[in-house]
C-alpha positions as CSV (number, residue, x, y, z in Angstrom):
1,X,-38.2,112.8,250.7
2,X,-39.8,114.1,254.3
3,X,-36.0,113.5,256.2
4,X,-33.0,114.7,254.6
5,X,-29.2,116.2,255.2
6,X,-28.4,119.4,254.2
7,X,-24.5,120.0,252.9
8,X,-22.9,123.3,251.7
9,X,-20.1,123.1,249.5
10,X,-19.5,126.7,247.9
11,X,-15.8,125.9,246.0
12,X,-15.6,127.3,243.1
13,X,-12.7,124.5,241.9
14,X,-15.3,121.2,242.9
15,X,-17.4,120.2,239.9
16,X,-21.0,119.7,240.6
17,X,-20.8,115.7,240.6
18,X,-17.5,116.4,242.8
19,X,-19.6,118.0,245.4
20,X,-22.9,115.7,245.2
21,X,-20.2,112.7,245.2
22,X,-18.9,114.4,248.6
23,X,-21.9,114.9,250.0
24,X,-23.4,111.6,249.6
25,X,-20.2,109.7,251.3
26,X,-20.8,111.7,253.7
27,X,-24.3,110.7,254.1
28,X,-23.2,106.9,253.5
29,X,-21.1,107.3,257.0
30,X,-23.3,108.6,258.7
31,X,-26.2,106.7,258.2
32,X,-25.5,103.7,256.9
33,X,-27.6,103.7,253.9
34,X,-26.6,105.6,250.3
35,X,-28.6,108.8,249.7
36,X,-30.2,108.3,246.2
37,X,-31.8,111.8,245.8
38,X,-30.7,115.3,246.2
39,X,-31.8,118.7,245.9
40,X,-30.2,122.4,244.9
41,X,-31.1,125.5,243.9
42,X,-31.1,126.4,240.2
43,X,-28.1,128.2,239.9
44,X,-26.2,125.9,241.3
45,X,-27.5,123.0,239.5
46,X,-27.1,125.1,236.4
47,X,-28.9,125.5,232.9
48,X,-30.4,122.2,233.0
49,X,-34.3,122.5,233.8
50,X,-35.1,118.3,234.3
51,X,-33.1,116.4,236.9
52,X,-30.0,114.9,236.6
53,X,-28.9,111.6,237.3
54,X,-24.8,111.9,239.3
55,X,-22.6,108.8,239.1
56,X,-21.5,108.4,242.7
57,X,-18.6,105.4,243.4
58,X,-18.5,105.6,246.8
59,X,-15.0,104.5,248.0
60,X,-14.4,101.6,249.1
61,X,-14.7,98.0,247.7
62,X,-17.9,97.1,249.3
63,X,-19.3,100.3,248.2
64,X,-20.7,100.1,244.6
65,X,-20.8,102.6,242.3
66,X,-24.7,104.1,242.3
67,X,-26.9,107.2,241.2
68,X,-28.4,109.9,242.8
69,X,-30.7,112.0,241.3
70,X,-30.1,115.8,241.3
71,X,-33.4,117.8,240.7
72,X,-33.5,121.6,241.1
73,X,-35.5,123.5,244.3
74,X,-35.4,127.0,244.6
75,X,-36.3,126.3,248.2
76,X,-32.7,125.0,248.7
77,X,-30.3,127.9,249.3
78,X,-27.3,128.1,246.6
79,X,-24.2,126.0,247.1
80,X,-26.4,123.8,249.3
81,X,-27.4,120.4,248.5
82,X,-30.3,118.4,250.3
83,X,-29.6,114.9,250.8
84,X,-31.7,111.7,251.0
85,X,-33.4,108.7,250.2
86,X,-36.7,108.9,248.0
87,X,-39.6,107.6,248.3
């Protein structure tokens, strides 16, 4: 993923997936497309080394449910979430 959005979403009463879902009908709006990757730093990912795959159901009826994949970047700052579409 060269291109990306970046989100911050630092709640403490959102669930992970809760924020990723968030972020990614966001994304949805603004560009017209569904993001199907996303990265975060490791403490807010959590203990889980491997990425993740997040149930999205975008709202909506001609917006399907999809996945995006949620991989850990220490590059990313915490409580922020890079958004896209990979490669």
């Amino acid at each position: 993923m060269k291109v990306g959005m970046l989100w911050f979403d630092n709640d403490p009463k959102r669930s992970l997936e809760d924020k990723v879902e968030r972020a990614a009908q966001y994304y949805r709006e603004k560009y017209g497309v569904a993001p199907n990757l996303c990265y975060a730093h490791p403490r807010t990912v959590g203990d889980e080394p491997q990425a993740q795959k997040v149930q999205v159901g975008l709202t909506g009826a001609t917006r399907p449910a999809h996945q995006v994949t949620l991989k850990q970047a220490r590059s990313i700052l915490p409580n922020h979430f890079w958004l896209g579409v990979g490669e």
